[in-house]
Z-matrix of the N, CA and C atoms (Angstrom, degrees):
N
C 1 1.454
C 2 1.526 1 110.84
N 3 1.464 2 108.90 1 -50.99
C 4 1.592 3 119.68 2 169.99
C 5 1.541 4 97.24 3 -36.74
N 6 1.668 5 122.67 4 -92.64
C 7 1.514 6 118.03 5 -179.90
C 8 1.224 7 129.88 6 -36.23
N 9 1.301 8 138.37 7 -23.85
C 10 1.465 9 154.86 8 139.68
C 11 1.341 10 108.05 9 -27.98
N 12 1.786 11 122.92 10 -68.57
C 13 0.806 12 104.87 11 175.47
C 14 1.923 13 135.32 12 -87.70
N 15 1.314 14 87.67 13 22.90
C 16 2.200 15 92.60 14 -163.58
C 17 1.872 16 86.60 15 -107.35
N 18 1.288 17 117.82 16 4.95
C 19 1.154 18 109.59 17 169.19
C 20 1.599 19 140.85 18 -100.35
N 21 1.549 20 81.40 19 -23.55
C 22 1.599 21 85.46 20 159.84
C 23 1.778 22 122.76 21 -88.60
N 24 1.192 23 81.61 22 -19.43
C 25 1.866 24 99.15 23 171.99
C 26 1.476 25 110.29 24 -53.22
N 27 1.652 26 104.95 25 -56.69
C 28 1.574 27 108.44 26 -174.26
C 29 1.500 28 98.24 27 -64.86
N 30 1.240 29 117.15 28 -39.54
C 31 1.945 30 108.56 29 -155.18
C 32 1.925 31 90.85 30 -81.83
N 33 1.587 32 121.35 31 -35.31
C 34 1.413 33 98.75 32 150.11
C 35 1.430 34 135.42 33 -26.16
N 36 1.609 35 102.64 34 -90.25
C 37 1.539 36 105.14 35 166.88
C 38 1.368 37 139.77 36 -27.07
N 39 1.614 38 108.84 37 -39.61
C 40 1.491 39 120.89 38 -179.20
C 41 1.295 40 119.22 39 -62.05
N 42 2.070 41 105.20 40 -16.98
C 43 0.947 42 110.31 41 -145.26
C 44 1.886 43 100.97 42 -106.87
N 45 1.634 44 92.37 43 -44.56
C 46 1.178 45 103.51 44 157.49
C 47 1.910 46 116.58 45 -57.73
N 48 1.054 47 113.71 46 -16.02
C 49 1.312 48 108.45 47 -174.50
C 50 1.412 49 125.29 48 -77.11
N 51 1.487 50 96.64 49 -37.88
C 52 1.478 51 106.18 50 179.59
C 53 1.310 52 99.99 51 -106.91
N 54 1.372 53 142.38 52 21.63
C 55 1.784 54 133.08 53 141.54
C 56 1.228 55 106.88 54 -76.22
N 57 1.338 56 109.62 55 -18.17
C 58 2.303 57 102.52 56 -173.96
C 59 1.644 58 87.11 57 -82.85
N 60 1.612 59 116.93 58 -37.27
C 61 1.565 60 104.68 59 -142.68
C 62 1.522 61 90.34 60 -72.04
N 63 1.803 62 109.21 61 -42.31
C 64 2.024 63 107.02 62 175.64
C 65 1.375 64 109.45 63 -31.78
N 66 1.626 65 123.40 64 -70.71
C 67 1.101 66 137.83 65 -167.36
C 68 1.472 67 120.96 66 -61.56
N 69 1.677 68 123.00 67 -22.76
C 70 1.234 69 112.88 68 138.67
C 71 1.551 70 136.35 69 -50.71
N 72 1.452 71 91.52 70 -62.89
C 73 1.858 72 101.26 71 165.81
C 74 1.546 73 108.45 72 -23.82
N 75 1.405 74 107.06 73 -53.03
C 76 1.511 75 121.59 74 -147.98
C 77 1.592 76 86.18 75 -63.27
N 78 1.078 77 130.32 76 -70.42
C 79 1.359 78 156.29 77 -141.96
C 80 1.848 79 95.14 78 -74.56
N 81 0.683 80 96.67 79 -54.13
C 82 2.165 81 103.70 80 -178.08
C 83 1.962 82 86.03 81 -62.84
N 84 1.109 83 125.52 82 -63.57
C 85 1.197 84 115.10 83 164.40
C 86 1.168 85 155.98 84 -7.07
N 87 1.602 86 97.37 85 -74.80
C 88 1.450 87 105.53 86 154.19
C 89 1.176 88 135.49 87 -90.24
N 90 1.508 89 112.34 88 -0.85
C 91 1.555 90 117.00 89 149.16
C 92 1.289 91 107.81 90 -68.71
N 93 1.087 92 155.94 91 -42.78
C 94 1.529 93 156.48 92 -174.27
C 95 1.024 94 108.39 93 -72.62
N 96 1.879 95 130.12 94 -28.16
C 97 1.667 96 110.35 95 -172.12
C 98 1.765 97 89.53 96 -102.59
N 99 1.239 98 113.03 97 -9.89
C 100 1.655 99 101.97 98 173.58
C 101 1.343 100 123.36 99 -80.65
N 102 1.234 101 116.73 100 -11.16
C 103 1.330 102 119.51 101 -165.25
C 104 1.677 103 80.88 102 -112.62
N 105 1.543 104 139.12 103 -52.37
C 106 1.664 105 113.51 104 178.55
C 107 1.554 106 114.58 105 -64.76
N 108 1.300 107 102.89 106 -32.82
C 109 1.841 108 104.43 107 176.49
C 110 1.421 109 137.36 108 -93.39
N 111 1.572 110 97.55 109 32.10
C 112 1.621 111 128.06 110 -167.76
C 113 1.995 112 90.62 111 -90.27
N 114 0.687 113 112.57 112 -22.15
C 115 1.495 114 108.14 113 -166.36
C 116 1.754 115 102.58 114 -108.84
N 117 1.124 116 112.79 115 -20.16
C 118 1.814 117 112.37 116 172.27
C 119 1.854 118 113.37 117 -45.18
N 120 1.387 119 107.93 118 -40.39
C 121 1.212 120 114.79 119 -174.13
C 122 1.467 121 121.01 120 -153.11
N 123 1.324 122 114.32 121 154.01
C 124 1.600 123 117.67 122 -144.59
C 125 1.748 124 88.34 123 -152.61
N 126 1.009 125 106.54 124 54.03
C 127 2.016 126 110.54 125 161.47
C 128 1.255 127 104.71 126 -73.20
N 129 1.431 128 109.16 127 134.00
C 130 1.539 129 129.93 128 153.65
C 131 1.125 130 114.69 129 -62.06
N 132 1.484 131 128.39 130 -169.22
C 133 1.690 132 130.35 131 155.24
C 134 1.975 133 97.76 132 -171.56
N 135 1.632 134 90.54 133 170.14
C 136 1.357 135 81.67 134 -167.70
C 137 1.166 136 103.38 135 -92.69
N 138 1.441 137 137.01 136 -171.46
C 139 1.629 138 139.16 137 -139.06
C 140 1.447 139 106.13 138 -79.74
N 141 1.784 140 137.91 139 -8.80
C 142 1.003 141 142.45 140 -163.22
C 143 1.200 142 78.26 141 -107.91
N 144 1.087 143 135.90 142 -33.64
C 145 1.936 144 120.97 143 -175.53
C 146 1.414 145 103.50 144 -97.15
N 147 1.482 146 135.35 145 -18.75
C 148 1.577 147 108.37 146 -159.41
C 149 0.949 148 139.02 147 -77.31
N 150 1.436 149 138.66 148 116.25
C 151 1.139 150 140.41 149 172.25
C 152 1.579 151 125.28 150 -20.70
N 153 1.339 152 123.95 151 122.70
C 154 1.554 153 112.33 152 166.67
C 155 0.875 154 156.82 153 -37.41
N 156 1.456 155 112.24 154 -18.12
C 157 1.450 156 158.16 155 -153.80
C 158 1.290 157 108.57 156 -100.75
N 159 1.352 158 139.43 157 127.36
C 160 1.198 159 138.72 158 166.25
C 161 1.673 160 118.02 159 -129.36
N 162 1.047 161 121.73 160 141.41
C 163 1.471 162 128.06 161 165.05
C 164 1.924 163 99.58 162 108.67
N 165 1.090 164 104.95 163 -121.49
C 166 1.672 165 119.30 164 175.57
C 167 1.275 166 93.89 165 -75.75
N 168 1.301 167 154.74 166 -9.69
C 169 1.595 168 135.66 167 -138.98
C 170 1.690 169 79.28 168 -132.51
N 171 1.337 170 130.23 169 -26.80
C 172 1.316 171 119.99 170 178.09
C 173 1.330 172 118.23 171 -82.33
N 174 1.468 173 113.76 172 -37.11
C 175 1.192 174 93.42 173 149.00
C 176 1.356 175 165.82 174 -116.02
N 177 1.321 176 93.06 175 57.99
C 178 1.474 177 115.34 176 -178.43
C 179 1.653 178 96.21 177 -126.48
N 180 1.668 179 124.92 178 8.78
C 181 1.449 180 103.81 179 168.96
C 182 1.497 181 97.10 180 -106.38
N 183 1.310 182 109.47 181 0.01
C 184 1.448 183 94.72 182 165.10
C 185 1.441 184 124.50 183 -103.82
N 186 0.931 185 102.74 184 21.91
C 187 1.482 186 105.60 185 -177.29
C 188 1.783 187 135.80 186 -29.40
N 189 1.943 188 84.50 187 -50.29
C 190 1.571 189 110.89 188 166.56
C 191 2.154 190 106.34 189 -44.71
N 192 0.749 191 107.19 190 -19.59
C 193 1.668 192 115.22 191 -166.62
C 194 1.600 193 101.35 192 98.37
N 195 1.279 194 98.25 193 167.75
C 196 1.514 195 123.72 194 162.47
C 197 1.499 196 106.78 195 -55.99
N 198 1.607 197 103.11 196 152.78
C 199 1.604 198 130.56 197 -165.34
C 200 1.340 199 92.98 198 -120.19
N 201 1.468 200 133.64 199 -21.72
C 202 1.464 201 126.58 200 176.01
C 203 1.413 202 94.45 201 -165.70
N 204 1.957 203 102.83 202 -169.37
C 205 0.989 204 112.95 203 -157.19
C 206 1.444 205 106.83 204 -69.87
N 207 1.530 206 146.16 205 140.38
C 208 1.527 207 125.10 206 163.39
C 209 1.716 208 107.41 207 -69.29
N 210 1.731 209 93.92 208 -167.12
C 211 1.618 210 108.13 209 -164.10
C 212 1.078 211 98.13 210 -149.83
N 213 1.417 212 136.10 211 98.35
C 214 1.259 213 150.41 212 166.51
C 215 1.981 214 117.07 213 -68.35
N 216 1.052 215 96.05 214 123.14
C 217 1.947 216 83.78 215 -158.55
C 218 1.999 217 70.62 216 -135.60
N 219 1.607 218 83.30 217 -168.32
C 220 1.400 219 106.36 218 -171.26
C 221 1.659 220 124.42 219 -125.78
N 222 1.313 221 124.47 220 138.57
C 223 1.606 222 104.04 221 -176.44
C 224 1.805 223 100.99 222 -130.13
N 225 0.891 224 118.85 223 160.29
C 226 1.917 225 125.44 224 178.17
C 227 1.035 226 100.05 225 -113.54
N 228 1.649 227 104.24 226 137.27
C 229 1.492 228 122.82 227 -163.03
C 230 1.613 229 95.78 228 -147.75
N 231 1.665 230 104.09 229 -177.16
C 232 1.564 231 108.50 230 -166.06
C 233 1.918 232 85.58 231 -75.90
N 234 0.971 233 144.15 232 -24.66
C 235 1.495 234 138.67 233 -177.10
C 236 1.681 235 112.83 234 -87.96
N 237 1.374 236 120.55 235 7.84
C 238 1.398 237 140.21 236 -178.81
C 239 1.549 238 103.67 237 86.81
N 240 1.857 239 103.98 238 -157.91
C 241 1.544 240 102.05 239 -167.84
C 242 1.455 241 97.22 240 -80.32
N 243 1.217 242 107.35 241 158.62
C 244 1.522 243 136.48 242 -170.09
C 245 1.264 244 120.42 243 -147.43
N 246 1.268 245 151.08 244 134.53
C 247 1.912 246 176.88 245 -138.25
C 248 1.512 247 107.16 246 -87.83
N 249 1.177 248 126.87 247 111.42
C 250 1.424 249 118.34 248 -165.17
C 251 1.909 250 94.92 249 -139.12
N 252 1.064 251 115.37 250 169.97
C 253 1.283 252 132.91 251 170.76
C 254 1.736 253 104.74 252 -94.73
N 255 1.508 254 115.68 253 156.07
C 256 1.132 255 111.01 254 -168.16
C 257 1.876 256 111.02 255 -55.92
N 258 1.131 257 124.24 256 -27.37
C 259 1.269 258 120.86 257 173.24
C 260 1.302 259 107.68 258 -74.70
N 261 1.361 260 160.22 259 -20.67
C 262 1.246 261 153.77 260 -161.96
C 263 1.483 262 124.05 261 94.37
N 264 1.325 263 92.73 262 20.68
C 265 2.020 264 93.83 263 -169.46
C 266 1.745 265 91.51 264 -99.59
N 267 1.345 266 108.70 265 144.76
C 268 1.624 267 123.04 266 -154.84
C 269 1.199 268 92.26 267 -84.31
N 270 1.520 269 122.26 268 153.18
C 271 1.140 270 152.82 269 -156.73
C 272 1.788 271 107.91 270 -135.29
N 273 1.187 272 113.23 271 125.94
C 274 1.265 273 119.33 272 179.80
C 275 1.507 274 131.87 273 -126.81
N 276 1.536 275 120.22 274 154.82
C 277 1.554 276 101.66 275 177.07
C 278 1.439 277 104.47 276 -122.03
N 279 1.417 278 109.20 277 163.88
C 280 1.510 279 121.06 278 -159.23
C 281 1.691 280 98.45 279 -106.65
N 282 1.417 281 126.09 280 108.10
C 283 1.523 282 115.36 281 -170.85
C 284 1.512 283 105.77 282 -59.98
N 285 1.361 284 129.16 283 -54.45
C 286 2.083 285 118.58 284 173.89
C 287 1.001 286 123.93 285 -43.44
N 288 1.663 287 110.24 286 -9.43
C 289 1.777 288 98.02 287 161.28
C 290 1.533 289 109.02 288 -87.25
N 291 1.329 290 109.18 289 109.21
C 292 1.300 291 116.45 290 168.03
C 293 1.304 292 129.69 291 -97.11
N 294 1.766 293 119.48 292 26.71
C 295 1.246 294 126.45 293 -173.91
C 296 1.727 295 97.02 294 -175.42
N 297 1.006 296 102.16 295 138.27
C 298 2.193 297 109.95 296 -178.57
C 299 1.916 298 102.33 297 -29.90
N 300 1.041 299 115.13 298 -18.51
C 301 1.569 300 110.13 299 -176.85
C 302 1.422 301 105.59 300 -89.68
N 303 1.400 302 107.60 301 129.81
C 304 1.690 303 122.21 302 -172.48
C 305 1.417 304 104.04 303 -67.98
N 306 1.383 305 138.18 304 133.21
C 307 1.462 306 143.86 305 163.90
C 308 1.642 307 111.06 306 -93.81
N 309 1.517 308 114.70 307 0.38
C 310 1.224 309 121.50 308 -166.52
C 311 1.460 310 98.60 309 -89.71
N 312 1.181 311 112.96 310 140.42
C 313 1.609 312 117.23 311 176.11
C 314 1.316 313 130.50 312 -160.24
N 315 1.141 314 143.36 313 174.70
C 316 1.656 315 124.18 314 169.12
C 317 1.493 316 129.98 315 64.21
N 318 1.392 317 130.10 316 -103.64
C 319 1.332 318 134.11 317 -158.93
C 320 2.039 319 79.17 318 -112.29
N 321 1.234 320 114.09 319 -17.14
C 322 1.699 321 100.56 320 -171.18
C 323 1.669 322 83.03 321 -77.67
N 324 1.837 323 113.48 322 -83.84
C 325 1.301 324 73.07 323 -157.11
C 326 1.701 325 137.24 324 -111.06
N 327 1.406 326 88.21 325 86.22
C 328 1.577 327 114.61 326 -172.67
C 329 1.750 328 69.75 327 -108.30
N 330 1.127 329 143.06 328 -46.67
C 331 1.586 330 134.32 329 -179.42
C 332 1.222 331 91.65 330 -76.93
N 333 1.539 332 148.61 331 -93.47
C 334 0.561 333 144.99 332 -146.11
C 335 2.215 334 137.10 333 -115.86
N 336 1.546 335 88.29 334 87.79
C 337 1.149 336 117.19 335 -148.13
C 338 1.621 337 107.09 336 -54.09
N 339 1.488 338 145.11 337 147.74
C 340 0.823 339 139.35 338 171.13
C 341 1.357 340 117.21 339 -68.14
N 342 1.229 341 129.21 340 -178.67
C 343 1.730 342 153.77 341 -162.64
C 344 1.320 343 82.34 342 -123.25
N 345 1.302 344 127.62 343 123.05
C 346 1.227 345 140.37 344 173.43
C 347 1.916 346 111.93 345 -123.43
N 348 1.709 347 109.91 346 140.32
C 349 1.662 348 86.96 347 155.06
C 350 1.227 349 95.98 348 -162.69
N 351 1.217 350 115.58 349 -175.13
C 352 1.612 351 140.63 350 -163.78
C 353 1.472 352 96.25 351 -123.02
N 354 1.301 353 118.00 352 104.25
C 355 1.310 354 142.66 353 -174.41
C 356 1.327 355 114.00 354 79.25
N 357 1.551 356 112.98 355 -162.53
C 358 1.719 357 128.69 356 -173.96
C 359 1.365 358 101.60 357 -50.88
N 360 1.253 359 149.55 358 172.08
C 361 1.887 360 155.63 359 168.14
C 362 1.563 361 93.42 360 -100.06
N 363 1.126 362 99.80 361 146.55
C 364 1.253 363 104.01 362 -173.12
C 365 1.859 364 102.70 363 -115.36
N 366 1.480 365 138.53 364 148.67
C 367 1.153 366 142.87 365 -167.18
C 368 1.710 367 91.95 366 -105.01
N 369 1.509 368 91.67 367 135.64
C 370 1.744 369 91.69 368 -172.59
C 371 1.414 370 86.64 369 -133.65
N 372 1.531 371 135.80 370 -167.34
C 373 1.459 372 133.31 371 -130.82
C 374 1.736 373 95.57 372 -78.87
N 375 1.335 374 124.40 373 146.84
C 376 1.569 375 123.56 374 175.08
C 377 1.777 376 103.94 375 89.03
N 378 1.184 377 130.73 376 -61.90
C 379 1.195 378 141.06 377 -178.88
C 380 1.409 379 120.56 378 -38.01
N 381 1.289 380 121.23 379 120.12
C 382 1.693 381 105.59 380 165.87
C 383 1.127 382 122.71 381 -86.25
N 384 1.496 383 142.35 382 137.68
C 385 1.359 384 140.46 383 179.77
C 386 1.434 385 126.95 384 -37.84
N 387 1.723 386 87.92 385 -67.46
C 388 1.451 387 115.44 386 -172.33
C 389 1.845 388 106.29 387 -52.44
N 390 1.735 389 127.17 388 -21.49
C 391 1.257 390 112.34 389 163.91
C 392 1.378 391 145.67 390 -90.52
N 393 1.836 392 89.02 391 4.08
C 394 1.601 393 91.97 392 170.08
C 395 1.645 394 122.23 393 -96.02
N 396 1.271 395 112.91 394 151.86
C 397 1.147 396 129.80 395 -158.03
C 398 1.470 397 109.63 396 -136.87
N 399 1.726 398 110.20 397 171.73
C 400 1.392 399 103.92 398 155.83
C 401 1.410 400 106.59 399 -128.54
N 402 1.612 401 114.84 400 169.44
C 403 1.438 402 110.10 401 157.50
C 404 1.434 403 112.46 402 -144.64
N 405 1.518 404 128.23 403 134.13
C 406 1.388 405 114.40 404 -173.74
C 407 1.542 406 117.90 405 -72.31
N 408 1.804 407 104.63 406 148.25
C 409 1.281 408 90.90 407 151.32
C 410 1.333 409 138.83 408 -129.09
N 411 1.262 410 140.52 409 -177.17
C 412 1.879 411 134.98 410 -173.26
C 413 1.666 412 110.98 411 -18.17
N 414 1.137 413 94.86 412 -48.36
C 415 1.992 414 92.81 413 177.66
C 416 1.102 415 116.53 414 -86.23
N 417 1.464 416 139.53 415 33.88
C 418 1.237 417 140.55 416 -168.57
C 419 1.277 418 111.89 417 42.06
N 420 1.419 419 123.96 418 23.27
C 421 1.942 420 100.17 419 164.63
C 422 1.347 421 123.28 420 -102.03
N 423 1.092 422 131.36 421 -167.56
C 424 1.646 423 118.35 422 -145.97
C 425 1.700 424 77.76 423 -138.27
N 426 1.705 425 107.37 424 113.02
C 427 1.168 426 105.64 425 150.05
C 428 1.512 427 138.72 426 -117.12
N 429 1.578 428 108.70 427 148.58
C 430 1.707 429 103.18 428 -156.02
C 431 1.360 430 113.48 429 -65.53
N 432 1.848 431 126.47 430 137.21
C 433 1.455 432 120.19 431 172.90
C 434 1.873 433 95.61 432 -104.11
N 435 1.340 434 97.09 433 157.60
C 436 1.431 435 106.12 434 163.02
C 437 1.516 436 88.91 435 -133.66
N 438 1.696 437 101.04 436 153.56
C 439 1.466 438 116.58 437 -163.96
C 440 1.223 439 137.73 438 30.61
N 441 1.867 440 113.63 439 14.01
C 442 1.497 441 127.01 440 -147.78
C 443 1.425 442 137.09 441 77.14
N 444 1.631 443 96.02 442 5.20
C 445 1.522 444 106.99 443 168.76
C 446 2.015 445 107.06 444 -87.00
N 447 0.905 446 110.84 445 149.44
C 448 1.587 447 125.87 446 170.60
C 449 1.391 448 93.56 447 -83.11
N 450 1.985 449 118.06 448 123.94
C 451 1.503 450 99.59 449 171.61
C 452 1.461 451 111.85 450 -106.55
N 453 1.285 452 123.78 451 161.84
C 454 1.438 453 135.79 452 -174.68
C 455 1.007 454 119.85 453 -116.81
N 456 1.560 455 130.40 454 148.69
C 457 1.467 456 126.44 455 161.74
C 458 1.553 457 119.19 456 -90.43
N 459 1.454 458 129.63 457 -149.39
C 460 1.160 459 100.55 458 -175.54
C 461 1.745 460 91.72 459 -167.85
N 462 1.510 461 117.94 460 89.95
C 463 1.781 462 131.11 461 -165.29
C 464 1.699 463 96.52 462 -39.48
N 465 1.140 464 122.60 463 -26.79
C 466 1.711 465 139.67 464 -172.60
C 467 1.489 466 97.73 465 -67.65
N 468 1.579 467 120.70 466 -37.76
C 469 1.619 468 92.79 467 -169.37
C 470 1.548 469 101.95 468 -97.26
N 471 1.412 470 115.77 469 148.80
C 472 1.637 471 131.40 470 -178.62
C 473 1.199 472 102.99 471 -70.84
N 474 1.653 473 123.82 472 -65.10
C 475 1.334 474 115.50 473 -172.52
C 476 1.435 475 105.65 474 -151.43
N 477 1.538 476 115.03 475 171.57
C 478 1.732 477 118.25 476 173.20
C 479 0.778 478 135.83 477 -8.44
N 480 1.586 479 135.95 478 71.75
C 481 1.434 480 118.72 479 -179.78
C 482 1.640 481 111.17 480 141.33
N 483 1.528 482 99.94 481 -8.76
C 484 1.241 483 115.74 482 -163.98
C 485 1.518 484 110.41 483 -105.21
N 486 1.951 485 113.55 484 118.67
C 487 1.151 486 131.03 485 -178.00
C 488 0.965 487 134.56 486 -114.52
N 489 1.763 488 113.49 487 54.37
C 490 1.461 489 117.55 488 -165.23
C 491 1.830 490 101.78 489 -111.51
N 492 1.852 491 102.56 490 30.13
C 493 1.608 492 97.11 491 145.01
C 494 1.635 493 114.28 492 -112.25
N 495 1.538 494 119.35 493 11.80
C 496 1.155 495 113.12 494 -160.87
C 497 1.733 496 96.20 495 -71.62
N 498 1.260 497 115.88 496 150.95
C 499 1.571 498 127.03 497 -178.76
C 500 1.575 499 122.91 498 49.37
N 501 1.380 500 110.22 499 32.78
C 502 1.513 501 120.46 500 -176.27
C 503 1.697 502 110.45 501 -97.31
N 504 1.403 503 66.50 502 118.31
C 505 1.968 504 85.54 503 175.77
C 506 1.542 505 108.11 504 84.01
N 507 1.713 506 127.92 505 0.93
C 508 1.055 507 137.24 506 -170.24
C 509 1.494 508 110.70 507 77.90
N 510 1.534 509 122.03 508 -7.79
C 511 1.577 510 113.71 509 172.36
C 512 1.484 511 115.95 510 -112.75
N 513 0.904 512 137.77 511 -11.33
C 514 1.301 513 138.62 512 167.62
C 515 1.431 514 113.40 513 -79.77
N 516 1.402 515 101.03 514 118.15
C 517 2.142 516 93.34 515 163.97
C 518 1.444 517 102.83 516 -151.33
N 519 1.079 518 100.15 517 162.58
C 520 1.935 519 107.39 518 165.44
C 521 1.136 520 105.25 519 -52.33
N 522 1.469 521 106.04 520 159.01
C 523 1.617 522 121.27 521 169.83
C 524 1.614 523 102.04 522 -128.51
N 525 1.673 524 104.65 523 135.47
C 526 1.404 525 128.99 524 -178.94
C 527 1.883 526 101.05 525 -80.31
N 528 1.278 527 99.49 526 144.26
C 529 1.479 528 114.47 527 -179.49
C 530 1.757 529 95.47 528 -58.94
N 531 1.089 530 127.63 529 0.72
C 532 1.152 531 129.88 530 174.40
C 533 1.705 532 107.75 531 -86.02
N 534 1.158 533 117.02 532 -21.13
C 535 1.536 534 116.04 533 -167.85
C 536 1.611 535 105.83 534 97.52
N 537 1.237 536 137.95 535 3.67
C 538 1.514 537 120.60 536 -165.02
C 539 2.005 538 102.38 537 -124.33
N 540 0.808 539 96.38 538 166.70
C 541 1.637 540 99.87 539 -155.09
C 542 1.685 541 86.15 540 -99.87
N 543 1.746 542 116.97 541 138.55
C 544 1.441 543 136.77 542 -167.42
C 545 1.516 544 88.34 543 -90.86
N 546 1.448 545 117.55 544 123.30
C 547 1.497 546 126.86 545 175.48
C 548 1.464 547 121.86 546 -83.95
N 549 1.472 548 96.04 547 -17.94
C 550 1.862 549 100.61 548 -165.16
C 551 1.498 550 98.69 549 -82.85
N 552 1.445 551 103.10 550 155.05
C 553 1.432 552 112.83 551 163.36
C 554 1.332 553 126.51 552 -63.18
N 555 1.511 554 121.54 553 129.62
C 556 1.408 555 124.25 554 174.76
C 557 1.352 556 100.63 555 -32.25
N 558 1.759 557 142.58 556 173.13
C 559 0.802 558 153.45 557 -168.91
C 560 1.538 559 109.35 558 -160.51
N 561 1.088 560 117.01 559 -45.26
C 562 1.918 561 108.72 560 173.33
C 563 1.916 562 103.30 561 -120.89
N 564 1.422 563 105.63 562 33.18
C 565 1.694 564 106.92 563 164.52
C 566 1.465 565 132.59 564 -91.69
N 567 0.924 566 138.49 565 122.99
C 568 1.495 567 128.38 566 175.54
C 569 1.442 568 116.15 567 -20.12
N 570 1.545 569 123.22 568 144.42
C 571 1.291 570 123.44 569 157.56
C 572 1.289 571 123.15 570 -23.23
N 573 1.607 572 134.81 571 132.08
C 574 1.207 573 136.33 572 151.15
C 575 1.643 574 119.61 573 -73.52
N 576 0.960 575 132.56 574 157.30
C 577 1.258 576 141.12 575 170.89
C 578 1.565 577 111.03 576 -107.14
N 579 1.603 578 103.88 577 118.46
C 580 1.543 579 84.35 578 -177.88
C 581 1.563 580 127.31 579 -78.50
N 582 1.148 581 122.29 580 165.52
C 583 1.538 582 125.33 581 159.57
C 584 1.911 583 88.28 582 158.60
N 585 1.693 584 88.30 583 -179.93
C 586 2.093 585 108.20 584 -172.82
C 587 2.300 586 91.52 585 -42.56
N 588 1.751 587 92.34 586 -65.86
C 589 1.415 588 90.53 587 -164.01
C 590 1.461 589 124.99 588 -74.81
């Protein structure tokens, strides 16, 4: 009777044993694909969603995607006004996209993460409505266009305000609340590093 009962006990335990060990797995897991897949995507959101985080650190706390729609607004800099996410972290366009569909992919944007959101984009101060857009990409997420540009973030800037991807590699630049991409060289931004990304 004793062995009768130490057997369902063990096949209990065994059982409970290896649901903690899954749920470890699970957990080491998704710490490991959040922290390599923190840089895939870089969604804004508007001020009831935004993350604390600004520059490279914002977007990698959004990694999970956007919780709502973002808010593309505008900030003035020594290169004039320029495309920002509702916190102020700079926004960029990729010149090989020659149509609202992103050509950026892979090792680009693991640098340079898309503008992602969860519903319509919303136009926040400087911004015109009527030019934001979306366009999907390979993983089904919805990234924001202004004027038909795909916009980008840029793992290079630290925090708000910071434009040390403007003119990198000759395809990256700010975009003017006008829709058109700022040609001049940053002027008070950190060093670029050269190479494509």
């Amino acid at each position: 009777m004793k062995n009768a009962m130490r057997a369902p006990s063990m096949g209990v335990k065994a059982t409970v044993f290896l649901g903690m060990a899954a749920l470890l797995v699970a957990g080491c897991a998704s710490k490991k694909s959040s922290s390599s897949a923190a840089v895939s995507s870089a969604p804004a959101t508007t001020a009831a969603v935004v993350p604390a985080a600004t520059g490279a650190a914002a977007a990698a706390a959004s990694a999970a995607g956007p919780t709502g729609p973002v808010t593309v607004a505008t900030k003035t800099g020594p290169l004039g006004a320029y495309l920002t996410d509702a916190r102020g972290n700079t926004l960029y366009l990729y010149t090989p996209d020659t149509s609202p569909t992103s050509t950026c992919y892979g090792q680009c944007i693991a640098n340079w993460p898309a503008l992602l959101t969860n519903g319509a984009p919303q136009a926040g101060t400087g911004a015109t409505a009527t030019f934001l857009g979306t366009s999907p990409r390979t993983d089904g997420s919805s990234q924001v266009t202004y004027k038909g540009h795909p916009l980008y973030y840029f793992k290079g800037d630290k925090a708000a305000g910071d434009t040390s991807g403007q003119g990198k590699a000759g395809t990256w630049f700010l975009v003017t609340p006008a829709g058109t991409q700022i040609a001049a060289a940053a002027s008070s931004s950190p060093a670029v590093k050269s190479g494509k990304y």
